[in-house]
N, CA, C and O atoms as a CHARMM CRD file, in Angstrom:
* protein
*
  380
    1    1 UNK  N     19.09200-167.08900  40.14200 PROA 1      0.00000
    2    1 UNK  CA    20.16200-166.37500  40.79200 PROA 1      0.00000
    3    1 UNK  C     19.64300-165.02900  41.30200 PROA 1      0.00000
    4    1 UNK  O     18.81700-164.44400  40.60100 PROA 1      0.00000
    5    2 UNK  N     19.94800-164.61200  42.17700 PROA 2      0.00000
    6    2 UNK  CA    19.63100-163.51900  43.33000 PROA 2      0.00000
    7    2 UNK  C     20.29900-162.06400  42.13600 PROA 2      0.00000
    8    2 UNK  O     19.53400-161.11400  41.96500 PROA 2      0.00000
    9    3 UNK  N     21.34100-162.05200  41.60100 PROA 3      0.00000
   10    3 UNK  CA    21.58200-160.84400  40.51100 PROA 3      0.00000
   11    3 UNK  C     20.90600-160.48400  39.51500 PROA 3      0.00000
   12    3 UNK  O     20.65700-159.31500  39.22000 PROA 3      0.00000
   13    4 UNK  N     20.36700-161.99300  38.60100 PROA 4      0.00000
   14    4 UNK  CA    20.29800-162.20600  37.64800 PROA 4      0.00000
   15    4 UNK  C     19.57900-163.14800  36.97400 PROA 4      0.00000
   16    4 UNK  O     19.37600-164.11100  37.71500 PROA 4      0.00000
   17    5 UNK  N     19.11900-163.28300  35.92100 PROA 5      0.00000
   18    5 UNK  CA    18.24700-164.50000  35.13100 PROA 5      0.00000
   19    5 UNK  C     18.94200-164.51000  33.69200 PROA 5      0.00000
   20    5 UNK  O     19.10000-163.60700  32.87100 PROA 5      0.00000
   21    6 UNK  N     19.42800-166.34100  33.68300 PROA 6      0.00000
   22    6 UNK  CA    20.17600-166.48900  32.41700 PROA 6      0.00000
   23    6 UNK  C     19.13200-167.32200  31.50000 PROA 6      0.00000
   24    6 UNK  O     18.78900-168.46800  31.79100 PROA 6      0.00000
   25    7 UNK  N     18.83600-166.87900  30.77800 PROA 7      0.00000
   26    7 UNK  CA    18.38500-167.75100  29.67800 PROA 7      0.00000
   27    7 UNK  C     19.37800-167.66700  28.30700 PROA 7      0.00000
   28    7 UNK  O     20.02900-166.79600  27.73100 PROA 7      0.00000
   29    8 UNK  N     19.03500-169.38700  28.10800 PROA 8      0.00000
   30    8 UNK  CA    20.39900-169.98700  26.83900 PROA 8      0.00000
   31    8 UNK  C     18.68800-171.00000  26.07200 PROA 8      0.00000
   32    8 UNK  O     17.62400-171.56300  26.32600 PROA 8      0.00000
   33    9 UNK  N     19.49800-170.63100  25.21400 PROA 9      0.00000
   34    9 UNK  CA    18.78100-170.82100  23.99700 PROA 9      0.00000
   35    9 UNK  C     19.43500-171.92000  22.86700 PROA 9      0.00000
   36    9 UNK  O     19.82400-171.04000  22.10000 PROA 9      0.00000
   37   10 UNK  N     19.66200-172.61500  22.49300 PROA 10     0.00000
   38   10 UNK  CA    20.31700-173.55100  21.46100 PROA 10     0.00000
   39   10 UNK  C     19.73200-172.89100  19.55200 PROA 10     0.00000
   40   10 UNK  O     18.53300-172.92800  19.27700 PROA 10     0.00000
   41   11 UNK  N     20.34300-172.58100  18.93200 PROA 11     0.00000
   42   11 UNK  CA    20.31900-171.95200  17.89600 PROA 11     0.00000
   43   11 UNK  C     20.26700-172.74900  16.71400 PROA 11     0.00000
   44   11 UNK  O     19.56200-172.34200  15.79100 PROA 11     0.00000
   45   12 UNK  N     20.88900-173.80400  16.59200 PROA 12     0.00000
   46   12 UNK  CA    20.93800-175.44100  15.44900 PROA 12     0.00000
   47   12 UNK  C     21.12300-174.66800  14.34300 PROA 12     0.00000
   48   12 UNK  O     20.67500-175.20200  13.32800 PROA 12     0.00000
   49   13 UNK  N     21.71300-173.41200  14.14800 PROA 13     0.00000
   50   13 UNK  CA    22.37300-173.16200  12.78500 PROA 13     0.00000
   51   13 UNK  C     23.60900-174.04400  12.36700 PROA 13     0.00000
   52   13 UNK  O     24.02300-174.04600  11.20800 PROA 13     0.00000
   53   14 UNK  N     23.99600-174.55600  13.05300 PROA 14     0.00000
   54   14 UNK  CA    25.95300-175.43300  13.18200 PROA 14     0.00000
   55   14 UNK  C     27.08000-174.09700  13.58800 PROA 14     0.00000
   56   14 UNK  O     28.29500-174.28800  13.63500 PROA 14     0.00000
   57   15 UNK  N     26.53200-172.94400  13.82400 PROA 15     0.00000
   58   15 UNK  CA    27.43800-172.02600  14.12200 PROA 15     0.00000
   59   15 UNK  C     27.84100-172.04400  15.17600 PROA 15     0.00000
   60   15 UNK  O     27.01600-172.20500  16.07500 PROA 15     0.00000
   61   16 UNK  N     29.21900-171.89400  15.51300 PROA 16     0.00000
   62   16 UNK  CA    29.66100-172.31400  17.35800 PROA 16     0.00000
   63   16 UNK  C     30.31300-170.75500  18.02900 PROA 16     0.00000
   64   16 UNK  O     31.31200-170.63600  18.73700 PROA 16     0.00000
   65   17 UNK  N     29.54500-169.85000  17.62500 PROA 17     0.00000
   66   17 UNK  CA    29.36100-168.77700  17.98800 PROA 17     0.00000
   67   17 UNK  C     28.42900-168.35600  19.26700 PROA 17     0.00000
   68   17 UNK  O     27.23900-168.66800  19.22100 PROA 17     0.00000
   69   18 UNK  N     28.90000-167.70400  20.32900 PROA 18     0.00000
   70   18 UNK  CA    28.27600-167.69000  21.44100 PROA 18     0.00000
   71   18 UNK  C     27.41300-166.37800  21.29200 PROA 18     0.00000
   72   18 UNK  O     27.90600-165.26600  21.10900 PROA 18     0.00000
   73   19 UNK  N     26.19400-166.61900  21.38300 PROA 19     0.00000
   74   19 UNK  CA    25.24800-165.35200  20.72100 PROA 19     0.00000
   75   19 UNK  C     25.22700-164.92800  22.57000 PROA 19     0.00000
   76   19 UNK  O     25.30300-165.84300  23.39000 PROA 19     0.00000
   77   20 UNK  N     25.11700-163.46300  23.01700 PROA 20     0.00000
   78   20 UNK  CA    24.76200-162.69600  24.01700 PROA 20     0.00000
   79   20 UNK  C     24.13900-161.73800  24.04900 PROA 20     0.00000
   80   20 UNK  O     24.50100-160.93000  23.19300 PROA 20     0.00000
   81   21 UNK  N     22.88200-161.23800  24.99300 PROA 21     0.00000
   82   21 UNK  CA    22.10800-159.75600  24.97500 PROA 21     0.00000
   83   21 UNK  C     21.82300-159.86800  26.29600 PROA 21     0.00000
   84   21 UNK  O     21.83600-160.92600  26.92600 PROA 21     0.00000
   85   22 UNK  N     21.47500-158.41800  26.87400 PROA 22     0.00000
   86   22 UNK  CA    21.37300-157.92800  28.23000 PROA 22     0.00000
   87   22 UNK  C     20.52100-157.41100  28.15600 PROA 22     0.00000
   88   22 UNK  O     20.16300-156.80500  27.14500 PROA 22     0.00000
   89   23 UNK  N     19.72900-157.50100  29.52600 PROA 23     0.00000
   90   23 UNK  CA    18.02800-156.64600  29.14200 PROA 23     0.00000
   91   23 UNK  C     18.37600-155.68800  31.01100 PROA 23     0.00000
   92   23 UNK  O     19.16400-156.07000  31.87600 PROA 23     0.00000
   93   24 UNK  N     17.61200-154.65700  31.04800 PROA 24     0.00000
   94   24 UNK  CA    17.56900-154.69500  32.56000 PROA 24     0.00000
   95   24 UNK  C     16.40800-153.55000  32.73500 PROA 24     0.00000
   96   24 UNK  O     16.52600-152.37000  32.40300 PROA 24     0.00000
   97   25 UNK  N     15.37500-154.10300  33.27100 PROA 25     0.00000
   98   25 UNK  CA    14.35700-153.33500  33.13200 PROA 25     0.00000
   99   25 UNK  C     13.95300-152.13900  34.04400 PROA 25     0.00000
  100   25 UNK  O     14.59900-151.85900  35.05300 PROA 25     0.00000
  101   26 UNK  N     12.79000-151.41000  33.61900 PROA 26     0.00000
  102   26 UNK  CA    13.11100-149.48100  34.62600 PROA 26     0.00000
  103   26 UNK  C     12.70200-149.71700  35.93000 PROA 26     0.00000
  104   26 UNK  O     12.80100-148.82500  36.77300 PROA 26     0.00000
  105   27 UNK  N     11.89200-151.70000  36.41600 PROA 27     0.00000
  106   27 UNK  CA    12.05800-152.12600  37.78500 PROA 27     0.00000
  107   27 UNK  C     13.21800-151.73600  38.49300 PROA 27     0.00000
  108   27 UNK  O     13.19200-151.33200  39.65600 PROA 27     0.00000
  109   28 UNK  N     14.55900-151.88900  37.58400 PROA 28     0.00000
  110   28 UNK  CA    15.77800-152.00100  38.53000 PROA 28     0.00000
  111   28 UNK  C     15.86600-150.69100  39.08800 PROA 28     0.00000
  112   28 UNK  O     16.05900-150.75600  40.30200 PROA 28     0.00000
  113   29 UNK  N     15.78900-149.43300  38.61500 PROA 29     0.00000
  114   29 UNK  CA    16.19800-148.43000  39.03400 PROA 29     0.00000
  115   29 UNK  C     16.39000-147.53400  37.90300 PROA 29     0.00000
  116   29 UNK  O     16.09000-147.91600  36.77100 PROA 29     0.00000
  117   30 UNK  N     16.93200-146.21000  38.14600 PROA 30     0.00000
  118   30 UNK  CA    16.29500-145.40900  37.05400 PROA 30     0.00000
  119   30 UNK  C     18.20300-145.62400  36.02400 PROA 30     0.00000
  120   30 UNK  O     19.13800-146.39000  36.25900 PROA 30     0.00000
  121   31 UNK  N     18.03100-144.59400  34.98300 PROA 31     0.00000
  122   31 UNK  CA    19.01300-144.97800  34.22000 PROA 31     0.00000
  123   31 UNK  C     20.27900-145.15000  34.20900 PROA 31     0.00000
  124   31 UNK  O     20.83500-145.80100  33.32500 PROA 31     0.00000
  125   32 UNK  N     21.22600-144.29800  35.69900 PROA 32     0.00000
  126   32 UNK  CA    22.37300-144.45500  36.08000 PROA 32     0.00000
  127   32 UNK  C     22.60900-145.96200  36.55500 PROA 32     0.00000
  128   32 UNK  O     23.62200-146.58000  36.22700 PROA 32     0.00000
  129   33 UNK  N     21.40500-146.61500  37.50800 PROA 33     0.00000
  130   33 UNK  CA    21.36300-147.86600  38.22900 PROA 33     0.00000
  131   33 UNK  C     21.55000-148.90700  37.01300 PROA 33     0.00000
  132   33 UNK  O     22.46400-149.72600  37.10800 PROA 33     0.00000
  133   34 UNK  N     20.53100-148.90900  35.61200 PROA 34     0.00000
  134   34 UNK  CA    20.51200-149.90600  34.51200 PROA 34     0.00000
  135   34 UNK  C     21.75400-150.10900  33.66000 PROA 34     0.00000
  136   34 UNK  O     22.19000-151.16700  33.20400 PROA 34     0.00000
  137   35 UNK  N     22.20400-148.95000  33.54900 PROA 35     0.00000
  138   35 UNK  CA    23.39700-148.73700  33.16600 PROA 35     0.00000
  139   35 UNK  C     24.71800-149.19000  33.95300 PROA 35     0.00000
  140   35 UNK  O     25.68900-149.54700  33.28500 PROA 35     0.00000
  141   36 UNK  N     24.77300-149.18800  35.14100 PROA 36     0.00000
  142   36 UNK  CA    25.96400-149.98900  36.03400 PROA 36     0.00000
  143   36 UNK  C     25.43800-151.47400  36.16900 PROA 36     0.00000
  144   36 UNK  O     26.27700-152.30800  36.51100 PROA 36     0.00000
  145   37 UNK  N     24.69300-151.71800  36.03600 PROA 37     0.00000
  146   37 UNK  CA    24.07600-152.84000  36.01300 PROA 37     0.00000
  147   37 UNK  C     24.54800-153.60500  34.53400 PROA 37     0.00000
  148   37 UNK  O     25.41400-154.47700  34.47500 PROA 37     0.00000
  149   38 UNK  N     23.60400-152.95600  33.10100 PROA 38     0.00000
  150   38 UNK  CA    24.68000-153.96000  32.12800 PROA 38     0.00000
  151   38 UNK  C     26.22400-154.08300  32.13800 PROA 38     0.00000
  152   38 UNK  O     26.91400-155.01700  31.72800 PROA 38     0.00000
  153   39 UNK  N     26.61100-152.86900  32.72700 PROA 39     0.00000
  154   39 UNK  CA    28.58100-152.73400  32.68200 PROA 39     0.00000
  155   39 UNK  C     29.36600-153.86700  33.22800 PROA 39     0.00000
  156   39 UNK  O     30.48200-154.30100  32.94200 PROA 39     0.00000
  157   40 UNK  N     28.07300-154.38200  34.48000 PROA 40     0.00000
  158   40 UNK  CA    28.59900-154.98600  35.30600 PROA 40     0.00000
  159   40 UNK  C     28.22700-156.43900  34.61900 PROA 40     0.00000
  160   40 UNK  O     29.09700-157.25100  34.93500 PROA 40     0.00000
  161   41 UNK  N     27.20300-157.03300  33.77100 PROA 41     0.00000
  162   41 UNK  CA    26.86300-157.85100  33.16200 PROA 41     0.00000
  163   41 UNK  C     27.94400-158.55200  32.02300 PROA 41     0.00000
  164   41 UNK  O     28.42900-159.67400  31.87500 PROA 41     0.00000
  165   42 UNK  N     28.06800-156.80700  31.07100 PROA 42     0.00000
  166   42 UNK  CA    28.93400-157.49000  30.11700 PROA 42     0.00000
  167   42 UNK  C     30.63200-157.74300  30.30400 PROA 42     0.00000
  168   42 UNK  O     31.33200-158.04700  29.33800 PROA 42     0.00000
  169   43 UNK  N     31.22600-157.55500  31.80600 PROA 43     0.00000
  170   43 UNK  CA    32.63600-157.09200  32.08000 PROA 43     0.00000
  171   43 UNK  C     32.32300-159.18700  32.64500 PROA 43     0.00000
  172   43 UNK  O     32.96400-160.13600  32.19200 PROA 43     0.00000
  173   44 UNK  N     31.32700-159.25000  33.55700 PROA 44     0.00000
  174   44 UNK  CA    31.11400-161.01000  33.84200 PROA 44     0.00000
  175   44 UNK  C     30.88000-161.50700  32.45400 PROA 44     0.00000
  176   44 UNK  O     31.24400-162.67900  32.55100 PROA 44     0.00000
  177   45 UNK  N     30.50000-161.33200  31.24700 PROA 45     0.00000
  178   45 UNK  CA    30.39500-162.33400  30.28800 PROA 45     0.00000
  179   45 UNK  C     31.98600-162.00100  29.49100 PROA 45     0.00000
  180   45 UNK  O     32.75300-162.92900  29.23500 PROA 45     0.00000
  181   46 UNK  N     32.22100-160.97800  29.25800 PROA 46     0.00000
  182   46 UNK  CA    33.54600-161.65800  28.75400 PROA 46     0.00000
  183   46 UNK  C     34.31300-162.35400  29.26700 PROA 46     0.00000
  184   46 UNK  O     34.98600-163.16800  28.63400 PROA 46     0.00000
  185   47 UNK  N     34.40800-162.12500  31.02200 PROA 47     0.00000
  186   47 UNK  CA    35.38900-163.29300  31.60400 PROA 47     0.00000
  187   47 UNK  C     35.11400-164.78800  31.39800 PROA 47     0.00000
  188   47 UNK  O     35.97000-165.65600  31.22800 PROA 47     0.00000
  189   48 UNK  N     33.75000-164.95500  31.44200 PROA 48     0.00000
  190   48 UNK  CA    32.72500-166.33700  31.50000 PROA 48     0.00000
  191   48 UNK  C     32.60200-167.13400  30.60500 PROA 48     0.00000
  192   48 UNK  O     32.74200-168.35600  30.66500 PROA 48     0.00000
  193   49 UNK  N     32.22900-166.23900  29.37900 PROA 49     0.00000
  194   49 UNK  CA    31.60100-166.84900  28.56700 PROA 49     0.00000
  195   49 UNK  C     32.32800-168.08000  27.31800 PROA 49     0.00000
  196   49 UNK  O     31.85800-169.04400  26.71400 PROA 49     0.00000
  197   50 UNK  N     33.74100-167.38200  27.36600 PROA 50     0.00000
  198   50 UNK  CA    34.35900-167.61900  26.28700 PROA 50     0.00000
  199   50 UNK  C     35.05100-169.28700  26.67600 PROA 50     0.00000
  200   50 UNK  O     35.34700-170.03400  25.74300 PROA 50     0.00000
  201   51 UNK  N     35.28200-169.79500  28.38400 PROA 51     0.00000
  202   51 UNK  CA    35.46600-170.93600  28.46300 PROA 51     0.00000
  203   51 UNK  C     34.16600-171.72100  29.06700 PROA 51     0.00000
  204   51 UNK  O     34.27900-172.94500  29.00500 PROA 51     0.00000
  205   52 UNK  N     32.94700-171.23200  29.64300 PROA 52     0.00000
  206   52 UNK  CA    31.57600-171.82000  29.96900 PROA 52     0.00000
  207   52 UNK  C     30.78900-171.64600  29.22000 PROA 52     0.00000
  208   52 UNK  O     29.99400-172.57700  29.08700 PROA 52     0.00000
  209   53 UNK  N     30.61000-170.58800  28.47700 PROA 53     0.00000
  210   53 UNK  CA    29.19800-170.59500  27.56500 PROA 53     0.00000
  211   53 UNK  C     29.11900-171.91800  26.76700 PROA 53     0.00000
  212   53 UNK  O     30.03800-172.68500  26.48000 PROA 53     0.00000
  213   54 UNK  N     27.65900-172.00700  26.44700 PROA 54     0.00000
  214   54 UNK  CA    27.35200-172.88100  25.43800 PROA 54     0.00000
  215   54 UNK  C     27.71600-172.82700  23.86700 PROA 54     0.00000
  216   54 UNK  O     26.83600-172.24000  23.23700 PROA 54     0.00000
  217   55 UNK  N     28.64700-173.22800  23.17400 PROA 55     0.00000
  218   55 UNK  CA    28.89400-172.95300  22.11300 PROA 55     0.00000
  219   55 UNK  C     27.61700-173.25500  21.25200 PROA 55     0.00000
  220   55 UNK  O     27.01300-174.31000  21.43900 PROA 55     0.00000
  221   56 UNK  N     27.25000-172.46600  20.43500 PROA 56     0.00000
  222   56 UNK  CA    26.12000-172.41600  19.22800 PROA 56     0.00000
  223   56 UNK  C     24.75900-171.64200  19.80500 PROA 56     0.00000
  224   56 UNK  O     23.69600-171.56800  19.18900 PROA 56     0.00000
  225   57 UNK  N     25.04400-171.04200  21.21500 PROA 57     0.00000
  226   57 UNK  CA    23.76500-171.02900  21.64600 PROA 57     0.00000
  227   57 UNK  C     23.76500-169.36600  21.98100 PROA 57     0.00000
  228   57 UNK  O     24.82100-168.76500  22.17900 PROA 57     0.00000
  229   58 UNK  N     22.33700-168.65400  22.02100 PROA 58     0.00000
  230   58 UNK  CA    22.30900-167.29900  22.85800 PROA 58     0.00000
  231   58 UNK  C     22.10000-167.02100  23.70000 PROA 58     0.00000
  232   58 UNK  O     20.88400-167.17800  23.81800 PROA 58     0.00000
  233   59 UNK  N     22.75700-166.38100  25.13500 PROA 59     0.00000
  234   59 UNK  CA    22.33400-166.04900  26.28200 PROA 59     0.00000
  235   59 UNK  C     22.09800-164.76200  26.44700 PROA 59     0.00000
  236   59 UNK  O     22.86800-163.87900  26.07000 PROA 59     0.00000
  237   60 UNK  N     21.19000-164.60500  26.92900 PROA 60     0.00000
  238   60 UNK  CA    20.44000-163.66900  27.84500 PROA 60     0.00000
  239   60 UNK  C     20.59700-163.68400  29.07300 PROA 60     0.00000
  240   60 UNK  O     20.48400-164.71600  29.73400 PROA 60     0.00000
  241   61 UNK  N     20.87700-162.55400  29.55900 PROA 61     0.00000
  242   61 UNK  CA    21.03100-161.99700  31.19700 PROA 61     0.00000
  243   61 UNK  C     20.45100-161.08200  31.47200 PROA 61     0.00000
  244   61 UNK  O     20.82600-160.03800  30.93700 PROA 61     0.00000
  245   62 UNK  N     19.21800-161.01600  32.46600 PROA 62     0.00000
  246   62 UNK  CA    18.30600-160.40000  32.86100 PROA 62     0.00000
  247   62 UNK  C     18.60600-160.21900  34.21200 PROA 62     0.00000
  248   62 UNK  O     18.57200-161.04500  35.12400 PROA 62     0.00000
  249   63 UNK  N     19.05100-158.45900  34.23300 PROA 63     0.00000
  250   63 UNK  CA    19.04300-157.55300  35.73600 PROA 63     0.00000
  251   63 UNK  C     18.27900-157.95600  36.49400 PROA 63     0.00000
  252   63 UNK  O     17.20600-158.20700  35.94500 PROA 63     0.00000
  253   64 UNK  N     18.29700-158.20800  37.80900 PROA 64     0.00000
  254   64 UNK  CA    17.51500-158.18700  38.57400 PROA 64     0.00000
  255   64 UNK  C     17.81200-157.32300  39.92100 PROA 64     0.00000
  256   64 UNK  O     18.87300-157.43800  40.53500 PROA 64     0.00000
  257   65 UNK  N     16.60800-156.31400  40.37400 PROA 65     0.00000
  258   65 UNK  CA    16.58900-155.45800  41.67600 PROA 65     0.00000
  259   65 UNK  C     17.96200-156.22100  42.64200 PROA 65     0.00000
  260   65 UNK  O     18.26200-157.35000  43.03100 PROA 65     0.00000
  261   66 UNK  N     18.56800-154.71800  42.72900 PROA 66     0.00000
  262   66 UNK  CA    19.32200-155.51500  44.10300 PROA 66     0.00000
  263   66 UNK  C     20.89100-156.18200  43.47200 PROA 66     0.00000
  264   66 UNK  O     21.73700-156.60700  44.25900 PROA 66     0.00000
  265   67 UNK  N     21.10700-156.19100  41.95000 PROA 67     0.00000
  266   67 UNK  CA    21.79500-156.76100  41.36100 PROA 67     0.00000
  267   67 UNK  C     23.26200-155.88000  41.73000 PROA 67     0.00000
  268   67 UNK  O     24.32900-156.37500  42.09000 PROA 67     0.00000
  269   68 UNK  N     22.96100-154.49800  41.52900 PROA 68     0.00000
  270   68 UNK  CA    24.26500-153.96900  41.89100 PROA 68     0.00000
  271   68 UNK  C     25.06900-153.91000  42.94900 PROA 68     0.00000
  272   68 UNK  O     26.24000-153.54000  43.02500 PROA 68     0.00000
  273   69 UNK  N     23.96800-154.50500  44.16400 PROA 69     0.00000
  274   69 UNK  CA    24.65100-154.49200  46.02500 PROA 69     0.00000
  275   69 UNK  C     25.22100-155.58300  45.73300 PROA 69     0.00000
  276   69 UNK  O     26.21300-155.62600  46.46200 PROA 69     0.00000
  277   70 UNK  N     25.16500-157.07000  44.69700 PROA 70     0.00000
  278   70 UNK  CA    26.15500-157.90300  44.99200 PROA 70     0.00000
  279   70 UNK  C     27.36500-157.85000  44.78200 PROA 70     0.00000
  280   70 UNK  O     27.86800-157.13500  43.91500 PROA 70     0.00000
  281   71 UNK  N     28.01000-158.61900  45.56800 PROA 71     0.00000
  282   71 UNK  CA    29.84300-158.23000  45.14200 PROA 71     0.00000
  283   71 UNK  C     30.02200-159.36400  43.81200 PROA 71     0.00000
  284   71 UNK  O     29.59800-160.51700  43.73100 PROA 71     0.00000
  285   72 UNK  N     30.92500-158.44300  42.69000 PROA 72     0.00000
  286   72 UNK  CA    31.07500-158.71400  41.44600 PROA 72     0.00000
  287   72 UNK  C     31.60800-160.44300  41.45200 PROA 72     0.00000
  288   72 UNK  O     31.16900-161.40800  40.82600 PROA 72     0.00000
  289   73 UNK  N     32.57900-160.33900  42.30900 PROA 73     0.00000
  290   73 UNK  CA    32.99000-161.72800  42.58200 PROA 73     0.00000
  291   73 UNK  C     31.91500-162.84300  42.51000 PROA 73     0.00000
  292   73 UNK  O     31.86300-163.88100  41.85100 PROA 73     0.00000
  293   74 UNK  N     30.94300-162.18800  43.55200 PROA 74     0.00000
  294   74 UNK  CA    29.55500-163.29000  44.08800 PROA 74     0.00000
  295   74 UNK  C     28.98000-163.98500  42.69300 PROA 74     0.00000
  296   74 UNK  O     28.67500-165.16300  42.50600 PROA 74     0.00000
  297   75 UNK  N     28.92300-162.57400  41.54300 PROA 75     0.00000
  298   75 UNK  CA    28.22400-162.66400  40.80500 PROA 75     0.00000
  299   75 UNK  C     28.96600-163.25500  39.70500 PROA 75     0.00000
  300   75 UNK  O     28.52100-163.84400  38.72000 PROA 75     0.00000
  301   76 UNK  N     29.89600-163.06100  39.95400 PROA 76     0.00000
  302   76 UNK  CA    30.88300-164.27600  38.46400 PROA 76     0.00000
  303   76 UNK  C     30.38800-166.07500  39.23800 PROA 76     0.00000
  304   76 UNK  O     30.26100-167.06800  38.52300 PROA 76     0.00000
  305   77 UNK  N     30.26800-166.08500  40.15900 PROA 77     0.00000
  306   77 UNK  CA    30.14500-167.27100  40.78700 PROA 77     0.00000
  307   77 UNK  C     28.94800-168.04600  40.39200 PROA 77     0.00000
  308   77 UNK  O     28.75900-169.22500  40.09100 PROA 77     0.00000
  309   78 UNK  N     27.92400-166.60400  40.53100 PROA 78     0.00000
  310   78 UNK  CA    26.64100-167.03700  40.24800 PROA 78     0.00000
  311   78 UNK  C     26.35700-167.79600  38.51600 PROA 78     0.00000
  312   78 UNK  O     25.74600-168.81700  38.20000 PROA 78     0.00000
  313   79 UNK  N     27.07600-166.80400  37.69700 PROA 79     0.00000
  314   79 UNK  CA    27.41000-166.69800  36.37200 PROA 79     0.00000
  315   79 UNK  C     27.31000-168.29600  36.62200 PROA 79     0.00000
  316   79 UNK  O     26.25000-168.91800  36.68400 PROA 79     0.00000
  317   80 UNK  N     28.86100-168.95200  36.78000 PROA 80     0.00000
  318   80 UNK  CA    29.36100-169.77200  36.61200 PROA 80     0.00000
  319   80 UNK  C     28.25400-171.18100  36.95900 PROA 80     0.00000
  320   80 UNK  O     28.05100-172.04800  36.10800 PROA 80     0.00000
  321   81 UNK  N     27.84300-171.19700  37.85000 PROA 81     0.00000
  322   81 UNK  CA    26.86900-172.09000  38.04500 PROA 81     0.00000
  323   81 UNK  C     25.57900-172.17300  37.13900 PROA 81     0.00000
  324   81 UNK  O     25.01700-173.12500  36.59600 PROA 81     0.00000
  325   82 UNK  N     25.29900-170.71100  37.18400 PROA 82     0.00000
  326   82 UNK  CA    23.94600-170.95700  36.07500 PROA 82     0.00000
  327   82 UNK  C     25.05100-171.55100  34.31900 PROA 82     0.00000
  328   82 UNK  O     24.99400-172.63300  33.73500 PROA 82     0.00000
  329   83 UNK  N     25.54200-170.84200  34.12900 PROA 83     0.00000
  330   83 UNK  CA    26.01900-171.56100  32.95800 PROA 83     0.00000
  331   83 UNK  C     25.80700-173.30000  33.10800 PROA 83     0.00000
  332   83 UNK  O     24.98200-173.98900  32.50800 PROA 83     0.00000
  333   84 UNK  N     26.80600-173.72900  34.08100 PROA 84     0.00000
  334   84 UNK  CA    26.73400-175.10900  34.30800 PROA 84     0.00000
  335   84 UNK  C     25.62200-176.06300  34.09700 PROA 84     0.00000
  336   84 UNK  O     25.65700-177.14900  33.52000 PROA 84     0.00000
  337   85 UNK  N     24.15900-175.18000  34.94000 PROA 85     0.00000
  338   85 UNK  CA    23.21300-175.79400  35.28300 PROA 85     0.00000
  339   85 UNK  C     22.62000-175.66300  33.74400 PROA 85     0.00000
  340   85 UNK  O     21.65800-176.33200  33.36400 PROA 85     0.00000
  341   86 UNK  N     23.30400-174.73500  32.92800 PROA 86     0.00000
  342   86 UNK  CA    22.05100-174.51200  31.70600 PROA 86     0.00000
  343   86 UNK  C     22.72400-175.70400  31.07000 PROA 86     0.00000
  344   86 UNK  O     21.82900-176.47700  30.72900 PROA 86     0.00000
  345   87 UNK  N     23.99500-176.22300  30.74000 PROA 87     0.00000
  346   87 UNK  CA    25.05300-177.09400  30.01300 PROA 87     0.00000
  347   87 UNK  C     24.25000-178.47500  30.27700 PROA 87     0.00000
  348   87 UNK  O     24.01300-179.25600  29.35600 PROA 87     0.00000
  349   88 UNK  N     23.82000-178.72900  31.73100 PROA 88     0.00000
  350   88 UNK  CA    23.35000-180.28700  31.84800 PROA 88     0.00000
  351   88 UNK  C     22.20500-180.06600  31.61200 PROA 88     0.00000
  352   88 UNK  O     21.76800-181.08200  31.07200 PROA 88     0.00000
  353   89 UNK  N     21.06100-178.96800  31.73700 PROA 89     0.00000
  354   89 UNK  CA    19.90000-179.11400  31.26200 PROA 89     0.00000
  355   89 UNK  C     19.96900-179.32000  29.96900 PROA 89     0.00000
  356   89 UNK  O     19.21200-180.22300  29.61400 PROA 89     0.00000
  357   90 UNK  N     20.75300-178.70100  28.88400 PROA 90     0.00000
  358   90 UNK  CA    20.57000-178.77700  27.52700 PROA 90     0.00000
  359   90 UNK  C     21.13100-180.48300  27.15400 PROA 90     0.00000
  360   90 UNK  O     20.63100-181.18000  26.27100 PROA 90     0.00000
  361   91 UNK  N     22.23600-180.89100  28.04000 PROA 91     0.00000
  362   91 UNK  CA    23.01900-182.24300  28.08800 PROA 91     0.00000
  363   91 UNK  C     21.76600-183.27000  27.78400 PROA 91     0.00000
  364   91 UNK  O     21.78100-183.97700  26.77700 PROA 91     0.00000
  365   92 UNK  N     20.70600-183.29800  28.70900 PROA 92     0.00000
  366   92 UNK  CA    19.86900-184.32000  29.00900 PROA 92     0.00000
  367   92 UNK  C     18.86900-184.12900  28.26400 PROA 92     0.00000
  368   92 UNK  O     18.16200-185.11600  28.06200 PROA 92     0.00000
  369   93 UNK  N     18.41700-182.61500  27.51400 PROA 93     0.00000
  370   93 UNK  CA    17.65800-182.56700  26.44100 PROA 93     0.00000
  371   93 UNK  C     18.12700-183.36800  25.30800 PROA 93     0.00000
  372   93 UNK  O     17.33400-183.99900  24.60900 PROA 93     0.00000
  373   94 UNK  N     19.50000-183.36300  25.08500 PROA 94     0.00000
  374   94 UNK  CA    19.75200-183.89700  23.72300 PROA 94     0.00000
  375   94 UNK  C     19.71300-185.53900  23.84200 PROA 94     0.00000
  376   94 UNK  O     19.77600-186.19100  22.79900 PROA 94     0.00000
  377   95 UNK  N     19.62800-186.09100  24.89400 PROA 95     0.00000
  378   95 UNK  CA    19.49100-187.32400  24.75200 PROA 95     0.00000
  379   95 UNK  C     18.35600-187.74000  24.62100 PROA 95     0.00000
  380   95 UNK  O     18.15400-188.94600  24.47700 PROA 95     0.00000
């Protein structure tokens, strides 16, 4: 995704707790920029996460340059798909 990089992780404790952390590195811009940047990260995972996330698993969302010119909307969108795409990758692992 053009905002962002999701990595999900599967945890196999049996806990169906949605683990989350935000990274955004001093590439993006200096500390006002990193800082609107996670705000804008963790305001998309509470909307997201709680009916797409992977239950039992931890995601990571990694800033990427350029992340704050997208419109927030774009980026719930983006959210939404990478979730998806991580759901059938993990789908076809377990088989």
């Amino acid at each position: 995704m053009p905002g962002f990089v999701l990595l999900v992780r599967p945890r196999g404790d049996g806990d169906d707790v949605r683990g989350i952390g935000y990274t955004v590195s001093k590439k993006v811009g200096n500390a006002v920029t990193r800082n609107r940047m996670k705000r804008r990260l963790r305001a998309l995972c509470r909307a997201a996460l709680p009916e797409s996330g992977i239950a039992g698993a931890d995601h990571v969302l990694i800033g990427r340059p350029g992340g704050n010119d997208i419109l927030f909307a774009e980026l719930g969108e983006q959210l939404d798909s990478a979730l998806a795409r991580a759901a059938n990758k993990l789908a076809t692992k377990a088989l």
